[in-house]
Phi, psi and omega in degrees: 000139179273338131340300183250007157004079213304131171291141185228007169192149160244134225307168191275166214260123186329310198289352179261003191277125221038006149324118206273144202225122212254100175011249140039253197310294165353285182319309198301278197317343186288304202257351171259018151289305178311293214283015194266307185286318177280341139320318165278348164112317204271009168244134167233168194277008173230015186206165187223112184237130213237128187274153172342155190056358158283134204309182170282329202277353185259320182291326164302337154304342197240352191247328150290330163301244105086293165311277188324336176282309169323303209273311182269328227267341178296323178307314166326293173303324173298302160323322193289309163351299174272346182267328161325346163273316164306318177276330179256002186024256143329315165301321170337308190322275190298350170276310200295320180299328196287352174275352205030020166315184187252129144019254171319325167277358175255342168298314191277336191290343187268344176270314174308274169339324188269339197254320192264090171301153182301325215279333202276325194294156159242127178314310155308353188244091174340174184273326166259021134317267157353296168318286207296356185250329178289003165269019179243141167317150191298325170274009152270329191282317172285338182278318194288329167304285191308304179324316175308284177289339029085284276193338168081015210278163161255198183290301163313327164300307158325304184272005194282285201287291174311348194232328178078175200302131166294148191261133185197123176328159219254331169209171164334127181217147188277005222239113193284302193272009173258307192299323197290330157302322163291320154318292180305315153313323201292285175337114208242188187228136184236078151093224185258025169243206164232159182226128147237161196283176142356286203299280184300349177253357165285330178289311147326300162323304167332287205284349176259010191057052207243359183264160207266000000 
């Protein structure tokens, strides 16, 4: 009933009201909001419901929070991981299930992480960005991460400019062994492996009749 209504904050304090508030503090206050809202019932893993009256200045915070989790959290985990693997050995199993990722996705969060040194990573620059760098030496990785943030590339942008235009049949073709060449002419070299594009491997897909 909204009589009785639970208070979920408490109001903001005069000396902090237009105070210029510094990134950092933003988060901390961000996360102490969570546990404030969640403590209240009104964050669950799929909804945030928020009561009448919250300042803005509380909604920035939960939104600077919030962000900062998007951007980092792939890392966390990756970084907690790796180290549980090292300190805890066995018990690692189970830590790794309490995350309730999928196999593969904690498999690619351990890889990344493990490849991509902390000094090297940018914080602005997604994780599977990040991803697209990790088979390269660290000062490759690091020259193509600033270009990425510098320049605002998307993933796809990244791999255009690091690997350059794919050789690729001109349309869809039935013809398996013209496509698998060209796939192959394509194949540009990542580290010790190879990438091809999208386009080729949809095409493939095509020419063995593997498309939906």
């Amino acid at each position: 009933m909204r009589g009785t209504q639970r208070t979920v904050f408490a109001p903001d304090s005069v000396e902090n009201v237009g105070r210029q508030v510094s990134a950092v503090e933003r988060r901390q206050q961000g996360a102490k909001l969570w546990l404030d809202l969640e403590t209240a019932g009104a964050i669950t893993p799929v909804s945030l419901t928020l009561p009448e009256g919250v300042s803005y200045d509380k909604c920035e915070s939960l939104a600077a929070m919030f962000g900062g989790l998007k951007r980092t959290t792939s890392f966390l985990i990756g970084d907690l991981l790796l180290y549980a693997k090292r300190e805890h050995g066995e018990a690692y199993a189970q830590l790794a299930e309490a995350t309730k990722l999928a196999a593969q996705t904690i498999s690619n969060l351990e890889s990344v992480c493990n490849r991509v040194p902390p000094s090297v990573r940018r914080e602005m620059v997604p994780f599977h960005v990040h991803a697209e760098v990790a088979a390269l030496e660290p000062k490759q990785q690091d020259k193509w991460l600033k270009l990425v943030e510098k320049n605002n590339w998307t993933r796809q942008q990244l791999r255009d400019e690091m690997h350059g235009p794919s050789v690729l049949p001109p349309v869809a073709s039935d013809d398996l062994a013209a496509v698998a060449r060209a796939l192959i002419q394509g194949a540009k070299e990542y580290g010790q492996d190879f990438l091809v594009s999208r386009d080729s491997f949809m095409r493939l897909q095509h020419a063995i009749g593997e498309t939906e």
